[in-house]
C-alpha positions as CSV (number, residue, x, y, z in Angstrom):
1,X,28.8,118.6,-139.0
2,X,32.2,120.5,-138.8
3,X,31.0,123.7,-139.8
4,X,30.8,124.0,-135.6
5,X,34.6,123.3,-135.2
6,X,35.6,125.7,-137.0
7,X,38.6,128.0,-135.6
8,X,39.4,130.4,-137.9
9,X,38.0,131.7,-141.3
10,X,38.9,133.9,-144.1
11,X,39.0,134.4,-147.8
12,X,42.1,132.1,-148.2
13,X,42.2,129.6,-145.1
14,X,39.6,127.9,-142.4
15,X,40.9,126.2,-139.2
16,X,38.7,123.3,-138.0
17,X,39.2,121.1,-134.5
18,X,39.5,117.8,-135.8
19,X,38.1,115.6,-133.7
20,X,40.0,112.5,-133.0
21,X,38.6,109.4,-134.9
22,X,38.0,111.3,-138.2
23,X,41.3,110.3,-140.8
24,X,42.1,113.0,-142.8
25,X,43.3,111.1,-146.1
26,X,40.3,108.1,-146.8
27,X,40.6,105.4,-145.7
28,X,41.0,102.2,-148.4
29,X,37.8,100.3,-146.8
30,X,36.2,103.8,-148.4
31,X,34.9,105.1,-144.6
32,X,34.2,108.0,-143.2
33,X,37.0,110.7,-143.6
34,X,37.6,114.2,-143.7
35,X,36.1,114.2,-147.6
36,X,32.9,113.3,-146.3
37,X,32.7,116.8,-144.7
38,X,33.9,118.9,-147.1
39,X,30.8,120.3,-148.7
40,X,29.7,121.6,-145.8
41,X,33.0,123.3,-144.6
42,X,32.4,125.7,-148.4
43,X,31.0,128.7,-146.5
44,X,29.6,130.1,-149.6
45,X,32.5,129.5,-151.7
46,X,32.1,126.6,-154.5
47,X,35.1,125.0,-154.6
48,X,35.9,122.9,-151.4
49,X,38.5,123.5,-149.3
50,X,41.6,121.2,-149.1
51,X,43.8,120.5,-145.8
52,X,46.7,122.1,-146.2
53,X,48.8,119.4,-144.0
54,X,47.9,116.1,-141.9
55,X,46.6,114.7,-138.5
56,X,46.8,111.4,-137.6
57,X,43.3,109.8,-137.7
58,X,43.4,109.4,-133.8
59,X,45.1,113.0,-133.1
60,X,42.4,115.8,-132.7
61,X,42.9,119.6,-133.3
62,X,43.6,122.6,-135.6
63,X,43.9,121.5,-139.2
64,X,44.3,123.5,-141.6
65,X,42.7,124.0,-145.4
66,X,42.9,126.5,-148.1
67,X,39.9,127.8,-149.9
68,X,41.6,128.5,-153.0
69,X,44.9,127.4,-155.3
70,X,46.8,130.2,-154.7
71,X,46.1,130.2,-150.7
72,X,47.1,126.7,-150.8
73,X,50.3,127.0,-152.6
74,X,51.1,129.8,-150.5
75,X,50.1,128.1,-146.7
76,X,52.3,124.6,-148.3
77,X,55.4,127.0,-148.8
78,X,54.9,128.0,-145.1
79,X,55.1,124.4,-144.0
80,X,58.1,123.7,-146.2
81,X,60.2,126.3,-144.9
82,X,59.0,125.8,-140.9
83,X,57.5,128.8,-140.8
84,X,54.5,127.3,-139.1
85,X,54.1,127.1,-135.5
86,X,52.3,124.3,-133.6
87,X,51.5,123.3,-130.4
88,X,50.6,119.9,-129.2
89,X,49.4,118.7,-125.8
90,X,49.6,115.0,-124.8
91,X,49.8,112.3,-122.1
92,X,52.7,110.1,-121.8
93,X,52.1,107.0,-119.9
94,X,55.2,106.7,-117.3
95,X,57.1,109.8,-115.4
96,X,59.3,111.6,-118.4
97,X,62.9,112.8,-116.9
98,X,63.6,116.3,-116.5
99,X,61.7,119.0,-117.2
100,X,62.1,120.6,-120.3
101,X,64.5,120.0,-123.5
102,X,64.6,119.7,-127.2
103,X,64.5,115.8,-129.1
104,X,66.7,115.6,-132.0
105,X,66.0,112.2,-133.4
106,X,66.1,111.6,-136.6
107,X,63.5,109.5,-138.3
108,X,63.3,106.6,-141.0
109,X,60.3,105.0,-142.3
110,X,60.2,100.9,-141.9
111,X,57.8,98.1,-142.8
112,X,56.9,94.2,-142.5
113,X,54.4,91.8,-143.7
114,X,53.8,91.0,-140.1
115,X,53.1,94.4,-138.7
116,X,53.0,96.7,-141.1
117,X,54.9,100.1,-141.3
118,X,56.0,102.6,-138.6
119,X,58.6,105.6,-137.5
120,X,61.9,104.6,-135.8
121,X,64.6,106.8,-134.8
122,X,67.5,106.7,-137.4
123,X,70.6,108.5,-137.5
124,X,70.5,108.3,-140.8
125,X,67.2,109.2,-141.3
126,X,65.1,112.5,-142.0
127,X,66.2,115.7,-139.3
128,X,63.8,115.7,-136.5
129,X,63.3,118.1,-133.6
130,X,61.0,118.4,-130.9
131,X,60.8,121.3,-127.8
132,X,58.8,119.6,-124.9
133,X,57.7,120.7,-121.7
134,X,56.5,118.7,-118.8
135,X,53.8,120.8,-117.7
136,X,51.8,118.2,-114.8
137,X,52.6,114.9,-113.4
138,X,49.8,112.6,-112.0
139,X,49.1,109.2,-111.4
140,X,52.7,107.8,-113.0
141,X,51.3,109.7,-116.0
142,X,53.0,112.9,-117.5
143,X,50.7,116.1,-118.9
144,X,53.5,117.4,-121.8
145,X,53.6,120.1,-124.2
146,X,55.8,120.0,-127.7
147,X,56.9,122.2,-130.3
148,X,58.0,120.6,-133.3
149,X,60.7,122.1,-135.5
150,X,60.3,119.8,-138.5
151,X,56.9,118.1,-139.6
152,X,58.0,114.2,-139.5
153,X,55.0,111.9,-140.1
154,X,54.3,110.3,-136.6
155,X,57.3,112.3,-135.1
156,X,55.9,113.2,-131.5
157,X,54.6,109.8,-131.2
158,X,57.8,108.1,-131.7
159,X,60.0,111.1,-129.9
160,X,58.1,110.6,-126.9
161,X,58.1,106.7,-127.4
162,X,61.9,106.5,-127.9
163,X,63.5,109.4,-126.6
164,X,61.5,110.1,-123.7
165,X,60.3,106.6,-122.8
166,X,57.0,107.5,-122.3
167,X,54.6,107.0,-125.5
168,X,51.1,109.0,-125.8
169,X,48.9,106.9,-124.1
170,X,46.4,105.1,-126.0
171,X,48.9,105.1,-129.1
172,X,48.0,101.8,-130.8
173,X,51.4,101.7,-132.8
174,X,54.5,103.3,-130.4
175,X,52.5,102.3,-127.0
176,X,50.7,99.4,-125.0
177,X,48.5,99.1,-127.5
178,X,45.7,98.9,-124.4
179,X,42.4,97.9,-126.5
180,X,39.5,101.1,-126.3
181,X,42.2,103.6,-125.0
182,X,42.1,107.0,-126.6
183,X,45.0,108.4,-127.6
184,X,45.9,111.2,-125.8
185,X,47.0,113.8,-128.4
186,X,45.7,117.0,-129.4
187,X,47.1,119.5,-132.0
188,X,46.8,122.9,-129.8
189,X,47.4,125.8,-131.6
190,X,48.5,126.6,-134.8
191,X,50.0,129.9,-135.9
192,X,50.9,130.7,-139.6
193,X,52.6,134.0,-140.7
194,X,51.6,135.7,-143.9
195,X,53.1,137.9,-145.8
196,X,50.6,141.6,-146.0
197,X,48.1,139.8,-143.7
198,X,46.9,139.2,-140.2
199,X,48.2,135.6,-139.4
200,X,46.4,132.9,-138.9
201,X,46.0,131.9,-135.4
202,X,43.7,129.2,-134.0
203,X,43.5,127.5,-130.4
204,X,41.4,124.1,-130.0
205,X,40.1,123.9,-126.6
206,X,41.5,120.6,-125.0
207,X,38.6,117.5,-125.5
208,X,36.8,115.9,-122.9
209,X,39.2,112.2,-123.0
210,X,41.6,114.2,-121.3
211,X,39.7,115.9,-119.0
212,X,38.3,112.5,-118.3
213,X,41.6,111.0,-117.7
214,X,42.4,113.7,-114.9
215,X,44.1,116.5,-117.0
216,X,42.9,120.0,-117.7
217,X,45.3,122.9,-119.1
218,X,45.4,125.7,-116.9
């Protein structure tokens, strides 16, 4: 049913709005994923479409695919040289310091039998960055908006776990774990130049957890 979340679409690229839940890559227990939807996200093409980059399975928003090899190679390149723009929204649980500023933590990858693997800041790790922007504050919670410079697997989770103090709420991994509690994270906008074309540009209108937890954009 995603052929009514979609963003954008052209010859090369569609744009859906995730929604949070849905894991992009499928799952080993062989559940629903992102696959699942693909035949229907063809739009008269026969070849499906194939994302482009990654959401976490509990982040919703604008994910991008590419409806043909050549598109695809092309939007990857994009990626790879951070020519891609994104915009998160999220809610931190706590009151972040400050204002405003820019999160360069590097990351590392790490893993146990116990709890599996996760992100940790690591100096001698991948280069991270993060803008952020505290844009509301209610209820000892914190409305923030990032920019991400690099594209680090869980790096806005863990930024705003370890360098803010304040993880996404409902983040089963980097916060209190609370059992039930969405997560709090929702890919914005997504803007990616190309070269002799229009660029894509897509906005995903914030969902109705956060609404629900006392936060509207705007």
């Amino acid at each position: 049913m995603l052929a009514n979340h979609v963003l954008f679409l052209d010859g090369e690229a569609l744009v859906i709005d995730k929604p949070a839940g849905l894991p992009v890559d499928r799952p080993r227990d062989g559940s629903i994923s992102l696959e699942n939807h693909l035949d229907g996200l063809t739009f008269g093409f026969k070849r499906w479409p194939v994302p482009v980059h990654r959401l976490d399975r509990d982040t919703s928003g604008c994910l991008l695919l590419s409806r043909n090899p050549k598109a695809h190679a092309r939007l990857h390149q994009a990626f790879e040289q951070g020519l891609v723009r994104k915009r998160y929204l999220a809610v931190l649980e706590g009151v972040v310091e400050g204002e405003s500023g820019l999160i360069d933590l590097a990351l590392s990858k790490v893993s146990t039998e116990e709890t599996g693997w996760r992100m940790v800041g690591d100096p001698k790790g991948k280069p991270s960055r993060t803008a952020w922007r505290v844009l509301e504050i209610k209820d000892g919670r914190s409305f923030v908006e990032f920019i991400p410079e690099t594209g680090r697997t869980h790096q806005i989770r863990v930024h705003a776990a370890e360098a803010l103090g304040a993880p996404v709420f409902g983040d089963p991994v980097y916060g209190s774990g609370d059992k039930g509690a969405e997560s709090l994270l929702h890919a914005a906008e997504l803007t990616i130049p190309r070269q002799g074309k229009e660029p894509i540009v897509a906005k995903a209108p914030l969902p109705a957890r956060f609404a629900a937890a006392g936060f509207t954009e705007g």
